[in-house]
C-alpha positions in Angstrom: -24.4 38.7 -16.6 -24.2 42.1 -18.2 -27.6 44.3 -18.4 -26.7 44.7 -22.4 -28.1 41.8 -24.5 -26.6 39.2 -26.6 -27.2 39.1 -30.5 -27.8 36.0 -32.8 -28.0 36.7 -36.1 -28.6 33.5 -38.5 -29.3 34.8 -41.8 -30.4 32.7 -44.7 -29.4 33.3 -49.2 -32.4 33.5 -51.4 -35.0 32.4 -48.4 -38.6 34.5 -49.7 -40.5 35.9 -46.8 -43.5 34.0 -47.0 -41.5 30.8 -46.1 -41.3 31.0 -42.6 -45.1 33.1 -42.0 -47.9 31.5 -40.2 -49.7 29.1 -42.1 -46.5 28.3 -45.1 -46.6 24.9 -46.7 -42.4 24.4 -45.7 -41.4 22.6 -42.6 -39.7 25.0 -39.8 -40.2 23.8 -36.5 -36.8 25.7 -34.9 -38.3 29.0 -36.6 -41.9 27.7 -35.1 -40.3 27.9 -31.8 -39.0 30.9 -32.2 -42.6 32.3 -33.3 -43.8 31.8 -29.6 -41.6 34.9 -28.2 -40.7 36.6 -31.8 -42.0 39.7 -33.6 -42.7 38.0 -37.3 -42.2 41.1 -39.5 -44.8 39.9 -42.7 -43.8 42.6 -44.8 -39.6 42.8 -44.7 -37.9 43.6 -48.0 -34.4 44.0 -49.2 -33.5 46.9 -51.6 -31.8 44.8 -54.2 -32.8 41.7 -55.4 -28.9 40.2 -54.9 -26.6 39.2 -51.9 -24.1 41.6 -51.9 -26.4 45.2 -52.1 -28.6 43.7 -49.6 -26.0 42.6 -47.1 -24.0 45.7 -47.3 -27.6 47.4 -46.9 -27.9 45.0 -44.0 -24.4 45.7 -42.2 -24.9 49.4 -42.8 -28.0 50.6 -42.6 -27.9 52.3 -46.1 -29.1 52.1 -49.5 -26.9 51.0 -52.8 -26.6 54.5 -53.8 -25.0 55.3 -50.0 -22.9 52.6 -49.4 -21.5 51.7 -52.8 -22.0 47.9 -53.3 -24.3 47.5 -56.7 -23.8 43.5 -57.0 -21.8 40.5 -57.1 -18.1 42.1 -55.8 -16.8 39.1 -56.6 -17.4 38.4 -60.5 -15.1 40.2 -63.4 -17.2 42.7 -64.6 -19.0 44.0 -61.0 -19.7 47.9 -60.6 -17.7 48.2 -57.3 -15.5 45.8 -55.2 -16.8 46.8 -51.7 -18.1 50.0 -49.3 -17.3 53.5 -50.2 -14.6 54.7 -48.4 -16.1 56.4 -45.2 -19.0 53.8 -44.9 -19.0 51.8 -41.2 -21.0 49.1 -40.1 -22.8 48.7 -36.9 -20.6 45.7 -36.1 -17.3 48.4 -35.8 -19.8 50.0 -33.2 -20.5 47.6 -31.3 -17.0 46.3 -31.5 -16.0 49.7 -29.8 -18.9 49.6 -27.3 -17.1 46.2 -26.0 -18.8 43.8 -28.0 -17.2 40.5 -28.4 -17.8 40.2 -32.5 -17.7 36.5 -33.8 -18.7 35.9 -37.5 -19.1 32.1 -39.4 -20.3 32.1 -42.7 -21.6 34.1 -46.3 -20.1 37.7 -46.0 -20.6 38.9 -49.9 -20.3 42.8 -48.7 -16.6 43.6 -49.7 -13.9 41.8 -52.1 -11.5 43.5 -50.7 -12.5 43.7 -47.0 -13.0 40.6 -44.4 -15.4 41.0 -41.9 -12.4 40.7 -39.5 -11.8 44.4 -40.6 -15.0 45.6 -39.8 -15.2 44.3 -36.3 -15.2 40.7 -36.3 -13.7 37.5 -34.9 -13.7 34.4 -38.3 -14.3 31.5 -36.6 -13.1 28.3 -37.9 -15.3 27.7 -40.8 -15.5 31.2 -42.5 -16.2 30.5 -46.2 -15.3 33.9 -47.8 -12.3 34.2 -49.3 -10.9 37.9 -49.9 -7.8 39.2 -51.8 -7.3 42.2 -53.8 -8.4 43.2 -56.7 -7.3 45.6 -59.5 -9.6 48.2 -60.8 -10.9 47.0 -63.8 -11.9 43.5 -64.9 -10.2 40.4 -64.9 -11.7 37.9 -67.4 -11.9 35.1 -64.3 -15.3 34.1 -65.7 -13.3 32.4 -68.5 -11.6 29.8 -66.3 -15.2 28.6 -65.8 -15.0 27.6 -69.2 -11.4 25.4 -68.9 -12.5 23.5 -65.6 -16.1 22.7 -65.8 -18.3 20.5 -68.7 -19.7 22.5 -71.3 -22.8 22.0 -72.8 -23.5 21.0 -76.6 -26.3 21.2 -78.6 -26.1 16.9 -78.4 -25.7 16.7 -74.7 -29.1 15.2 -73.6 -31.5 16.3 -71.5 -32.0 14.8 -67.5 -34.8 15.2 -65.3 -34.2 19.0 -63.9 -31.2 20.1 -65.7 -31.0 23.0 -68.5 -29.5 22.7 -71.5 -27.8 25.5 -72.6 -24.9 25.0 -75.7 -21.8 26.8 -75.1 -22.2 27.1 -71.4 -21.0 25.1 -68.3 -23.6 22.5 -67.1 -26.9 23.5 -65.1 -28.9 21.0 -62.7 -31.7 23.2 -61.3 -31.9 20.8 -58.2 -30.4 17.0 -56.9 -29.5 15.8 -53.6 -26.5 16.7 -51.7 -25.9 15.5 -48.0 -23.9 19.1 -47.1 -25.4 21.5 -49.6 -22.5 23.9 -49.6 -20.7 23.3 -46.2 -23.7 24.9 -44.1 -23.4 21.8 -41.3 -19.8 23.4 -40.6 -20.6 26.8 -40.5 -23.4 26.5 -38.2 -21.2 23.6 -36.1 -18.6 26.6 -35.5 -20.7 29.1 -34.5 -22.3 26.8 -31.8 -19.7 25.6 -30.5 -18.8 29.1 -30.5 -22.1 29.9 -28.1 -21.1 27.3 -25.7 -17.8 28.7 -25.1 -19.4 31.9 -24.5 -21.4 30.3 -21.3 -20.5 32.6 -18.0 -19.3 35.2 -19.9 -18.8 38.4 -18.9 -19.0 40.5 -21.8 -21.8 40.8 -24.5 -21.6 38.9 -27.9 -22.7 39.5 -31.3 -22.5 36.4 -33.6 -23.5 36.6 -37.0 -23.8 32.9 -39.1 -24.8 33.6 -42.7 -25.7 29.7 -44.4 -25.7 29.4 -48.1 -28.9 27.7 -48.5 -31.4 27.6 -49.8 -29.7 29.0 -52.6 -30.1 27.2 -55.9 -29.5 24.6 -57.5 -31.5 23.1 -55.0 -29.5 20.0 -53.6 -30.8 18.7 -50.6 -30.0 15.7 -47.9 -32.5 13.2 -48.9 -34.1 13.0 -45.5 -35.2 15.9 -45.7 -37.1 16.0 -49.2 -38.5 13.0 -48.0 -40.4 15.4 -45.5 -42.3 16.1 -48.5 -44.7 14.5 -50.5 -44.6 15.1 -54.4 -48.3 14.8 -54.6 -48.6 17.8 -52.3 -46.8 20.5 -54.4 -48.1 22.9 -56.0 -47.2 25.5 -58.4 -47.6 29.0 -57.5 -51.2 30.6 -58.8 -49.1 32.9 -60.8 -46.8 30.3 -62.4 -49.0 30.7 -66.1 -48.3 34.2 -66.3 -47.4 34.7 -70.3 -46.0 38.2 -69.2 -46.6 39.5 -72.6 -47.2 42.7 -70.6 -44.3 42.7 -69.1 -40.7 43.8 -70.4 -38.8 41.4 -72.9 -36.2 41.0 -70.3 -38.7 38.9 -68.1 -40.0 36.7 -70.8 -36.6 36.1 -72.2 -35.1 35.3 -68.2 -38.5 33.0 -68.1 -37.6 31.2 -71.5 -34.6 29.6 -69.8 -36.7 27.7 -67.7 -39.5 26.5 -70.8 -37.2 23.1 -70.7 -38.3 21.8 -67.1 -41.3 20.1 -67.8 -44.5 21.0 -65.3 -43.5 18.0 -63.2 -39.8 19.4 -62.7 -41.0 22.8 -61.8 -42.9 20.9 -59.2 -40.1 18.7 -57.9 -37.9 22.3 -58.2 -40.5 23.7 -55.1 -40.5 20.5 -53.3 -36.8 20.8 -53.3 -36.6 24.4 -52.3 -39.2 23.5 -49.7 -37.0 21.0 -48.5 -33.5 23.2 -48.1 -35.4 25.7 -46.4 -36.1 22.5 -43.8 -33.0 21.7 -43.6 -31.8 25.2 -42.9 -34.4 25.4 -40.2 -32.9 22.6 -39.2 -29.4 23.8 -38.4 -30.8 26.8 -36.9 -32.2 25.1 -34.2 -28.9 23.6 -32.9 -28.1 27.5 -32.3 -31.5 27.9 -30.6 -30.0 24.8 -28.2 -26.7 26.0 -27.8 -28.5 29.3 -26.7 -30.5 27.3 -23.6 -27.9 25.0 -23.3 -25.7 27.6 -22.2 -28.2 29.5 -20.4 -27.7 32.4 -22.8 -30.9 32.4 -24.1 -33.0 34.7 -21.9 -30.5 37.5 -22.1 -29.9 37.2 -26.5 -31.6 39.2 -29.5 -32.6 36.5 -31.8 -32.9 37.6 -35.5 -34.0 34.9 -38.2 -33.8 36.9 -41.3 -32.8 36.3 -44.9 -30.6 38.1 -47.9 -33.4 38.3 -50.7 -36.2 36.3 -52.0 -36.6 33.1 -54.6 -39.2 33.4 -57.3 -40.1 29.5 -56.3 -42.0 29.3 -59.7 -43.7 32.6 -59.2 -44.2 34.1 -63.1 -42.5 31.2 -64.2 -39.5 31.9 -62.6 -36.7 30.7 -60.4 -33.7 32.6 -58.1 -33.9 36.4 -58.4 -32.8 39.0 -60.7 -34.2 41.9 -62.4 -37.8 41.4 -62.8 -39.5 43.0 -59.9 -42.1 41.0 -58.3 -42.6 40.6 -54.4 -40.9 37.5 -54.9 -37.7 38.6 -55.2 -37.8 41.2 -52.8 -39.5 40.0 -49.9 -37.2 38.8 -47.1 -37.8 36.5 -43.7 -37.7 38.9 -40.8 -38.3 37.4 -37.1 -36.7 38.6 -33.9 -37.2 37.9 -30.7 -36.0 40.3 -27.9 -35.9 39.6 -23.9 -39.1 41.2 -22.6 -41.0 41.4 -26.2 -44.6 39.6 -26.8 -44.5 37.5 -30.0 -46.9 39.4 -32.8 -47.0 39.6 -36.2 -45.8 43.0 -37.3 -47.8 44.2 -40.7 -46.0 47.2 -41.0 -43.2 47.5 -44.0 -39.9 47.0 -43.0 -36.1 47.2 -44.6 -33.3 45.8 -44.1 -32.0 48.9 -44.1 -33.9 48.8 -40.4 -31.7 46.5 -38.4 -28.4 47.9 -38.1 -29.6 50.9 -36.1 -32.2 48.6 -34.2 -29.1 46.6 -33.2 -27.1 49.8 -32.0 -30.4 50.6 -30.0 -30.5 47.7 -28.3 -27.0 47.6 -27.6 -27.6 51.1 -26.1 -25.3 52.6 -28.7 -25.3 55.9 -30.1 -24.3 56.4 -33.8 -22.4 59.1 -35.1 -24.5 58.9 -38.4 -27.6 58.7 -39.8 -29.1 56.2 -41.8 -31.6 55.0 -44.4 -33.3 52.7 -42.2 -35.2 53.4 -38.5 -34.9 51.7 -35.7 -37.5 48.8 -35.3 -37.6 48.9 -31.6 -41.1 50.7 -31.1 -42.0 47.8 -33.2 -41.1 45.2 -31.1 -42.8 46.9 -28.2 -46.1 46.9 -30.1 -45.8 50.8 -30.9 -46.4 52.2 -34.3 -44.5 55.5 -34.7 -47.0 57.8 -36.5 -44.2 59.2 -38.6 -44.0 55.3 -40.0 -42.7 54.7 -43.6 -45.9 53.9 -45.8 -43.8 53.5 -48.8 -40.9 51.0 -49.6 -38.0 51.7 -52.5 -35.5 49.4 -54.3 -32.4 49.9 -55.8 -30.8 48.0 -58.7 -28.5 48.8 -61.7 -28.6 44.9 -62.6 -27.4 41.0 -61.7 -24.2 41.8 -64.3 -26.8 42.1 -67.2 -27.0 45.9 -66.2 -29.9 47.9 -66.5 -31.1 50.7 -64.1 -34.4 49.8 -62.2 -35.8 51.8 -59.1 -38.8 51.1 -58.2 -41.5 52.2 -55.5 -44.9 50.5 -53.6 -46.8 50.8 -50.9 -49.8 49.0 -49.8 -51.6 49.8 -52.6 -49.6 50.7 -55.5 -46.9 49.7 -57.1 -44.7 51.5 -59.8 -41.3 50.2 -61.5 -39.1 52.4 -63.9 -37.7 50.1 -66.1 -34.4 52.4 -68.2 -34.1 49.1 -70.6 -38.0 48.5 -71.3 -41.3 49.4 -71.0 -42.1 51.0 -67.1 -44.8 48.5 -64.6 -47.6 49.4 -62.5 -49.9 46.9 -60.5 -52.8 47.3 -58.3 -51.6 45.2 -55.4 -54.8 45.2 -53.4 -56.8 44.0 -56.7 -53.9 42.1 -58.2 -51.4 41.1 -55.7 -50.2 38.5 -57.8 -48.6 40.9 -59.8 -50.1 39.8 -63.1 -51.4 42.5 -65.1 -49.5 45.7 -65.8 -51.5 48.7 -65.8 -49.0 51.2 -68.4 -47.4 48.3 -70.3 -46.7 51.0 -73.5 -44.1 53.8 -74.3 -46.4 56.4 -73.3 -47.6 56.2 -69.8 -47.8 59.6 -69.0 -50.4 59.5 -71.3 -52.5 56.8 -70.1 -55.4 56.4 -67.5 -53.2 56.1 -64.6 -51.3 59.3 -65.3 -51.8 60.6 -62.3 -50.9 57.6 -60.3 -47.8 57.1 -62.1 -47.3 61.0 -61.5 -46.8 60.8 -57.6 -44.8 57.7 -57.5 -42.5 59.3 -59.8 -42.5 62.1 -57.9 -41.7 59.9 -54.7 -39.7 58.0 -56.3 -37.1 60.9 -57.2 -37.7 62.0 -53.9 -36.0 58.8 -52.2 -33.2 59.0 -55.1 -32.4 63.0 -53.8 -32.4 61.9 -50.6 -29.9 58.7 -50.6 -27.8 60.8 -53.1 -29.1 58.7 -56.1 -27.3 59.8 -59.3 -29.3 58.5 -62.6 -31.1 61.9 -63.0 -28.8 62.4 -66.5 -31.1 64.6 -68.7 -29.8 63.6 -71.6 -32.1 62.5 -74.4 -31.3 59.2 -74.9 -31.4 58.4 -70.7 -33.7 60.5 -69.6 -36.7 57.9 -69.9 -38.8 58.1 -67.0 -42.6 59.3 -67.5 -41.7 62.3 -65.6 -38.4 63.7 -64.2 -36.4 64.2 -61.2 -37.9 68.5 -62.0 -41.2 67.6 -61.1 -39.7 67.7 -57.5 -38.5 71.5 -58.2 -41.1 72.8 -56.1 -39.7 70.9 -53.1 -35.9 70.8 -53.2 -35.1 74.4 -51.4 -37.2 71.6 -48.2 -34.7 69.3 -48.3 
């Protein structure tokens, strides 16, 4: 067996971080077990609320702004079908370090681009499909409208569905027995592991599930793990948001149809998918000691981006910029580490160069992210990041939001709307916005808003971020990218 370690990577869509924490409400015995010899990272985020900036931030170690991918490559009108040219992954590293590469499942990094171009083996059950694209958009979101049932204003109302006239059909959840192929894609990659048994060579395997994305369809026996009378809606699930911007209350008004009950039964059933994906994560976590792999593999449990799960009033993930949304799963379990819960804030922009470390690999780059492994020896780098930044230009209803928080504070600039700032040690629910006005240069928190400007324009010059246009009608932050003029002949 070689002295360099295996890697399992089983990476979940839309799976909020507090899901799989000590003391959650959902069902995850195969994450539990991985608990007992895992560093929990409690406070992992993603730097986009959507799959594809947050993958490509996860494959590369870099920021939207560095690597290119804004959101959905896949849809008509996206900002960008893939990686700038010039961008590599760790998994082309490690390819040419003599990893064996094997990927099943979700890529969403690249349109144009398989993973089998950046390194990897598809097994079997790959779902993405690729194929090129021209430059500009292609009106495919109007074949939607050809295939699928469309909604009238007369077509009635069922227990969690959305009616919404001149649109395809919406059933926020329901019960399916293979919620989009997952069984398969996990099936391949074990099957994958136990051919791997007395291998000579180091493997990297990468299975990205779909679940629990919504609509939330479940297998029933799963669901039935839960009972209705249990649930409960989050403790911010009232929030009017009349303090927010107009793009929140309008995203929340599409969910005013599901009746209390429904948005009840919706976290029952989001509960449930995140069983069931527990569930197929554990027949990696046997194929793993079946094949005696296990003692000698990197185990990473993480996830894309965050669900709202009712939180605001709100369901998936988009541009409103609660914790919700942002906050990822993050547990990993290396040979040799003691299991801890690690409070320190963490990116996904952190695992690609912690895989590369690991793998004793040196990069010929730099990146965005740090390597976690001090963390995972229990070691706190006294150089640690105390802030953490997002990135997003929109979920294809554009609109340039960057935002920045730490443990105390957090401030979002908002180009479309009115700019947020919340307390998070006296409000970590995230209900009441401090500046909620045009002017909030002017208001009590000034000064506040003043230094997370400033270090939010910091992180934008440093990852090359480009919406500094002074012009007057864009140029709508409190204060400017200038206020860093003092600073830029340091960087």
């Amino acid at each position: 067996m070689t002295n360099r370690p295996n890697f399992l990577v089983f990476m979940t869509d839309h799976q909020r971080g507090d899901t799989i924490l000590s003391g959650s409400k959902v069902l995850t015995p195969n994450v539990d077990r991985l608990r007992e010899k895992a560093v929990t990272f409690t406070d992992a985020y993603c730097p986009a609320p959507h799959c594809c900036p947050s993958r490509a931030t996860f494959f590369t170690g870099l920021y939207p702004t560095q690597h290119g991918v804004w959101n959905n490559v896949g849809v008509s009108n996206t900002l960008s079908r893939g990686l700038y040219d010039g961008v590599k992954t760790f998994s082309e590293d490690l390819k040419e370090a003599g990893y064996q590469m094997y990927f099943s499942g979700k890529w969403h990094v690249s349109q144009v681009e398989s993973p089998a171009d950046r390194g990897f083996t598809l097994l079997k059950h790959n779902t993405a499909q690729y194929r090129d694209f021209p430059n500009r958009p292609e009106y495919s979101e109007w074949d939607f409208y050809n295939r699928q049932p469309i909604d009238t204003e007369d077509t009635p109302r069922r227990e969690g569905e959305i009616i919404r006239p001149g649109y395809t059909h919406y059933e926020q959840y329901g019960i399916d027995e293979d919620p989009f192929g997952d069984l398969a894609v996990t099936e391949a990659a074990a099957a994958q592991i136990r051919a791997m048994k007395g291998g000579s060579e180091p493997f990297f395997l990468y299975t990205g599930v779909l679940g629990p994305h919504d609509p939330y369809k479940v297998p029933q026996r799963f669901l039935d793990l839960y009972d209705p009378d249990s649930i409960e809606l989050p403790d911010n699930f009232d929030d009017p948001m009349e303090d927010k911007p107009v793009l929140y209350r309008r995203t929340k008004s599409r969910y005013d149809q599901l009746t209390r009950e429904e948005h009840r039964e919706s976290v029952r059933r989001f509960y449930a998918f995140c069983s069931y994906e527990d569930y197929l994560f554990g027949k990696l976590l046997d194929a793993l000691e079946e094949s005696g792999l296990a003692d000698n593999t990197v185990i990473l449990y993480c996830s894309d981006h965050g669900d709202y799960i009712g939180s605001h009033g709100l369901w998936a993930k988009g541009l409103p910029c609660f914790k919700e949304a942002y906050h990822v799963c993050a547990m990993m379990s290396v040979p040799g580490a003691k299991p801890a819960d690690c409070s320190q804030l963490v990116s996904l922009a952190d695992f690609a160069p912690t895989f590369l470390e690991l793998a004793g690999v040196d990069a010929d780059r730099s990146f965005v992210g740090r390597s976690l492994v001090p963390l995972l020896k229990g070691e706190t780098p006294a150089d640690w990041r105390t802030e953490c930044y997002t990135q997003t230009n929109g979920n294809e209803i554009y609109g340039i939001q960057r935002a920045v928080f730490d443990k105390k504070w957090k401030y979002v600039f908002n180009s479309f709307d009115y700019d947020e700032l919340y307390d998070l040690e006296n409000d970590p629910q995230e209900l009441h916005n401090l500046i909620y006005g045009p002017h909030p240069e002017t208001s009590p928190y000034k000064d506040i808003v003043r230094e997370m400007c400033r270090k939010m324009w910091r992180f934008a010059y440093e990852t090359h971020d480009s919406c500094v246009n002074p012009y007057i009608m864009t140029a709508l932050a409190p204060f400017g990218p200038g206020i860093l003029q003092d600073e830029l002949d340091r960087f």
